[in-house]
C-alpha positions in Angstrom: 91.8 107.1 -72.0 89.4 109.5 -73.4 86.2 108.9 -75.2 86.2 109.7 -79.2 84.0 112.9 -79.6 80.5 111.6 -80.8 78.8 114.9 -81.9 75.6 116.3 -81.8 73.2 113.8 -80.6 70.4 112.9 -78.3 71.1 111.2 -75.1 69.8 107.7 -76.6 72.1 108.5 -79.3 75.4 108.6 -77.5 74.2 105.8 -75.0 73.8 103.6 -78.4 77.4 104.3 -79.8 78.5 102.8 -76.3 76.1 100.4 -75.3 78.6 97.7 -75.1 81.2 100.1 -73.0 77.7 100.5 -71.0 77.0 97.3 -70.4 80.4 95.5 -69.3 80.7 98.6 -66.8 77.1 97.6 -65.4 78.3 94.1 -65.3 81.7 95.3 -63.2 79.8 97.1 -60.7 77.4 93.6 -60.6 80.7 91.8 -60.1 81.9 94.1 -57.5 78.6 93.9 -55.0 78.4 90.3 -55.6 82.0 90.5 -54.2 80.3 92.7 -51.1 77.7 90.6 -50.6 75.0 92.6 -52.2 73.7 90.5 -54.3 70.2 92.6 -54.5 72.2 95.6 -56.2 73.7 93.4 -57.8 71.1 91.9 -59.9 69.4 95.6 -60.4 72.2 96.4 -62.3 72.1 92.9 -64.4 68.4 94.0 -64.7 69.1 97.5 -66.3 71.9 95.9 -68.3 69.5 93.2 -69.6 66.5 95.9 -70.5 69.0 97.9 -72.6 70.4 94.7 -73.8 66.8 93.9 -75.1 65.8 97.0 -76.0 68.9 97.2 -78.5 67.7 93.6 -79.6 64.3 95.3 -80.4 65.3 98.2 -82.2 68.0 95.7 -84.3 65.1 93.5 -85.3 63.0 97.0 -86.4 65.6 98.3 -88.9 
């Protein structure tokens, strides 16, 4: 599978056109450590999941 071309854009930009792709894969990898045991790594990735999770909730609310 490869990713539709996005264009020009800013880092922010093309994390935002595939913030949900983002965040399942950041939930996966949680998933996986939890599997291994490492439940630490595990919740810092929940934890940068859930701050771009928010942040998206933020900038929603602003426009």
């Amino acid at each position: 599978m490869t990713a539709p071309d996005p264009g020009e854009g800013t880092v922010g930009d093309v994390a935002g056109l595939y913030l949900g792709n983002i965040l399942y894969a950041l939930e996966l990898a949680a998933l996986s450590l939890e599997e291994q045991g490492r439940r630490e790594d595990a919740g810092f990735y929940r934890g940068i999941a859930r701050r771009l999770a928010e942040a998206r909730g933020r900038e929603k609310g602003a426009g």
